[in-house]
C-alpha positions as CSV (number, residue, x, y, z in Angstrom):
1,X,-53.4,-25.7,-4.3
2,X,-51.2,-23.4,-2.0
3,X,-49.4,-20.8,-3.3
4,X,-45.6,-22.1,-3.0
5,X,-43.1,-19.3,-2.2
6,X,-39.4,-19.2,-3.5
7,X,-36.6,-20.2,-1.0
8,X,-35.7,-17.7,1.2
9,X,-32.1,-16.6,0.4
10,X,-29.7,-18.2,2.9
11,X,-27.9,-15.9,5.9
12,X,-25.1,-16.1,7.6
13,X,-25.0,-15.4,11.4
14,X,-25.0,-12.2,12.4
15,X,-21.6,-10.0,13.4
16,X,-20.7,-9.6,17.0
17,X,-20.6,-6.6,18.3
18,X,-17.1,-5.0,18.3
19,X,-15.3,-4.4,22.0
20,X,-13.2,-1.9,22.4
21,X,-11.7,-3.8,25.8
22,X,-10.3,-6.8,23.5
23,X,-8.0,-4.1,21.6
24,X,-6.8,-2.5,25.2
25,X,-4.5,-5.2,26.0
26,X,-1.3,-5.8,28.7
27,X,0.8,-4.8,25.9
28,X,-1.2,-1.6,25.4
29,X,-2.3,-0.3,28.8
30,X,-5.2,2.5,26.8
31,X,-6.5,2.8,23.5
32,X,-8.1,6.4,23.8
33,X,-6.6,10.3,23.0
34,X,-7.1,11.2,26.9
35,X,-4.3,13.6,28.3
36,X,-3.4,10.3,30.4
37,X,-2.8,8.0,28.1
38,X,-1.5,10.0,25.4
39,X,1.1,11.0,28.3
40,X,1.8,7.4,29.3
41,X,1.9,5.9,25.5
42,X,4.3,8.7,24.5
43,X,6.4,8.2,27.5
44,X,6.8,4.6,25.9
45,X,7.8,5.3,22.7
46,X,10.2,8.2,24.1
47,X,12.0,5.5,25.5
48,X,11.9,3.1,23.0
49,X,13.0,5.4,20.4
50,X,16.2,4.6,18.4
51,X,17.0,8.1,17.2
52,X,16.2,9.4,20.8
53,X,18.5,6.9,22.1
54,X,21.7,7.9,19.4
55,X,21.2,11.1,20.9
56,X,21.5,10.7,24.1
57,X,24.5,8.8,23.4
58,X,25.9,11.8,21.5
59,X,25.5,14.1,24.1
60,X,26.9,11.4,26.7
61,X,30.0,11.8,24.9
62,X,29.7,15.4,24.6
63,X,29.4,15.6,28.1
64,X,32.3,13.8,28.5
65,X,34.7,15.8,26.5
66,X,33.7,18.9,28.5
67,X,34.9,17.2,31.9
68,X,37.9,16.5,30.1
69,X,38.5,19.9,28.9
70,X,37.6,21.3,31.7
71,X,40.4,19.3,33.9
72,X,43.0,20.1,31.1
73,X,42.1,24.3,31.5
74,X,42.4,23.9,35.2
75,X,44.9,22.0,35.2
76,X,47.1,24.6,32.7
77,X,45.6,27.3,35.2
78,X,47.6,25.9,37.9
79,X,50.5,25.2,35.8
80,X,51.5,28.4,34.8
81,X,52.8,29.7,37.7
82,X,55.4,27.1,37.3
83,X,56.7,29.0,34.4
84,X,58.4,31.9,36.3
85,X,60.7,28.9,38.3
86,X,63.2,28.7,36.1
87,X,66.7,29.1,36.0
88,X,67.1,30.3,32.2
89,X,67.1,34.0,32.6
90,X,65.5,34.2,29.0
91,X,62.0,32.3,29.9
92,X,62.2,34.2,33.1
93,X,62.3,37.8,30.7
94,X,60.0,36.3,28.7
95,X,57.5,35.3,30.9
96,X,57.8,38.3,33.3
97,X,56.4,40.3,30.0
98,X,53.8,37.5,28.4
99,X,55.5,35.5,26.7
100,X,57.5,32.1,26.5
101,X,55.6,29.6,29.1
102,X,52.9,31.7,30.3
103,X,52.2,32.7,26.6
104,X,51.6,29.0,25.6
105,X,49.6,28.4,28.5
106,X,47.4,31.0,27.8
107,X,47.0,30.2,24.2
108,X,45.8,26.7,25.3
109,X,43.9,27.6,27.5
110,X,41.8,30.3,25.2
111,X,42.0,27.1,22.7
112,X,40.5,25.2,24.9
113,X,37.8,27.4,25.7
114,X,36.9,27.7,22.2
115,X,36.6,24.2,22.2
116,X,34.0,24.2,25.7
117,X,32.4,26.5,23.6
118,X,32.3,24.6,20.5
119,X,30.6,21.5,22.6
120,X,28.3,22.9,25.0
121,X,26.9,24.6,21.7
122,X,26.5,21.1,20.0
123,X,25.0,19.8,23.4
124,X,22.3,22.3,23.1
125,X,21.4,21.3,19.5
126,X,21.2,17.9,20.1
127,X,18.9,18.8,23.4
128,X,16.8,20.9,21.2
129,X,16.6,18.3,18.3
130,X,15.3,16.2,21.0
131,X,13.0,18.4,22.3
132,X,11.6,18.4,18.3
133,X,11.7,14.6,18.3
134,X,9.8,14.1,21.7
135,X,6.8,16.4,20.0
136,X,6.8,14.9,17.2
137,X,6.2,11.4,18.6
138,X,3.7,13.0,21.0
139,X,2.0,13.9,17.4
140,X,2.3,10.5,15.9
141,X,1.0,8.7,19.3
142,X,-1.8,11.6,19.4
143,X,-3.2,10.8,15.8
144,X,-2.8,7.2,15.7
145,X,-5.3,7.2,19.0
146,X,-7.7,9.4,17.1
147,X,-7.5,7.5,14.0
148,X,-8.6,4.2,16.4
149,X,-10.9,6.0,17.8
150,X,-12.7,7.4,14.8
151,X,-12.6,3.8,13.6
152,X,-14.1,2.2,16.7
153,X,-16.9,5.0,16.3
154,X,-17.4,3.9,12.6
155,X,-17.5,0.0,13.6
156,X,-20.0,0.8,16.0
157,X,-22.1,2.5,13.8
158,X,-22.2,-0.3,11.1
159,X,-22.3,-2.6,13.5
160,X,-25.0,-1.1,14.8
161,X,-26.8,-0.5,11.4
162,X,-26.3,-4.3,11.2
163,X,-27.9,-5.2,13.8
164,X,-31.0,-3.1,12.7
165,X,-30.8,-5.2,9.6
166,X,-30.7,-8.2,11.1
167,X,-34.4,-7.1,12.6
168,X,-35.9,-5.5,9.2
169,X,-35.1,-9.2,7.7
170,X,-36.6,-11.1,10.3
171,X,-39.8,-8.8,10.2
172,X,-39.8,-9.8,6.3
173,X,-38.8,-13.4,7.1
174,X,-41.9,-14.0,8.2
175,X,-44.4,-11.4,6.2
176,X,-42.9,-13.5,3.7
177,X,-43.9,-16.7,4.8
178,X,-47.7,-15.6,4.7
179,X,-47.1,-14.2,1.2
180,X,-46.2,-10.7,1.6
181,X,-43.4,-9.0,0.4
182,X,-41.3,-10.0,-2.5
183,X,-38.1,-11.7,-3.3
184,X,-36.5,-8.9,-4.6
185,X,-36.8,-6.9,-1.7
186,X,-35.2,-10.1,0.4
187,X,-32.5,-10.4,-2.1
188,X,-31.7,-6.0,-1.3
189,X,-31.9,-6.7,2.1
190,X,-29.1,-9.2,1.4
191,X,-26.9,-6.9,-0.8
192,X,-27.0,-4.0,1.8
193,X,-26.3,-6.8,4.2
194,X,-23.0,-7.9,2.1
195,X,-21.9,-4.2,1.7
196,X,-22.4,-3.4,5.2
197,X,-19.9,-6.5,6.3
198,X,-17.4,-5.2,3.8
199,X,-17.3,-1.6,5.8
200,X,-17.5,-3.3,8.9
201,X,-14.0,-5.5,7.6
202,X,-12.4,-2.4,6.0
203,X,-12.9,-0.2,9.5
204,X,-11.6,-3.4,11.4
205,X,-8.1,-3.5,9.0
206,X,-8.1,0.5,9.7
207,X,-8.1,-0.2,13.4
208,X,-5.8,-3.2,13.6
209,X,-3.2,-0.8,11.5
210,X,-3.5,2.1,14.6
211,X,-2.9,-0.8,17.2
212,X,0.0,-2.3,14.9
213,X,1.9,1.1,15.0
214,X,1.2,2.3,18.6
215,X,2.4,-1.1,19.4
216,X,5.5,-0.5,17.1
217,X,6.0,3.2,18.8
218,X,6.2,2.0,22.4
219,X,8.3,-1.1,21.6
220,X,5.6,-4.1,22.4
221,X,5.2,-5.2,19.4
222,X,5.3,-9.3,19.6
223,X,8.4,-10.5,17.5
224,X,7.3,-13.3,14.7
């Protein structure tokens, strides 16, 4: 009577191979830390930055006010020359020495000044806070593309290990069928198996997380 062996331990089918072209889609135009598309995904997000955007509003105000001020100290520049017609010989003695009309002016205009002054320097702040802002989301984009692209690395290793797996255990699918080999070793061929899809599932969350947040940086995420 034949030796009968135990039943082989069931497998699932085999993991596809991981493309790195399904992730790159319309509403991500690259996936990888190239000068290029670093450039062209931070470009995105500049623009589709909130706090970017309140600043730019701020300093659209800003901007405005100077224009304004700038009319009013021209416009009291011109002015004051209108101080010496007057038929009150007291302003007339009072301007003619600094003082009365012509004083006024000149103390809103040096007001006024102060005031330029005062905005343009809260102009260049905000500028230079965005400058700070615009790095710092060249940064984030930067180590987001890394971090998919050390996980893409990782799946294709594992997946790759997998495969070689898949070989090994038809190699000892059929040793053993004519008797050599043991259940045990089938049965560890099974467990690395299990362990190996568990990396390969854990790498595939990591990446899906660096898609999820590039796509939330350059504004294309899809709304639920």
């Amino acid at each position: 009577m034949a030796h009968s062996q135990p039943k082989l331990p069931s497998w699932s089918n085999q993991i596809e191979k991981p493309n790195e072209s399904d992730a790159e889609n319309k509403e991500i135009p690259c996936l990888n830390s190239s000068k290029l598309c670093v450039g062209q995904l931070t470009e995105r997000a500049i623009a589709n930055s909130f706090k970017l955007q309140q600043s730019e509003s701020r300093i659209a105000l800003i901007e405005q006010r100077l224009e304004v001020t700038e009319d009013r100290i021209d416009y009291t520049s011109k002015k004051k020359w209108t101080n010496y017609i007057s038929t009150n010989p007291v302003d007339i003695i009072q301007n003619l020495f600094g003082g009365g009309g012509i004083q006024r002016d000149n103390i809103a205009i040096a007001n006024l000044e102060i005031r330029t002054t005062d905005l343009l320097a809260a102009k260049a702040e905000l500028e230079r806070q965005q400058e700070e802002e615009k790095l710092k989301i060249e940064d984030e984009v930067l180590n987001l593309l890394l971090d998919y692209e050390a996980a893409n690395r990782k799946l294709e290793l594992l997946t790759s290990n997998l495969e070689t797996l898949e070989q090994q255990r038809e190699v000892m699918r059929i040793a053993y069928k004519y008797g050599q080999g043991s259940t045990s070793q089938i049965l560890g061929m099974e467990d690395r198996r299990d362990r190996i899809i568990e990396q390969i599932v854990k790498v595939e969350i990591e990446q899906d997380e660096a898609v999820r947040e590039i796509e939330q940086l350059i504004g294309d995420k899809k709304k639920q």
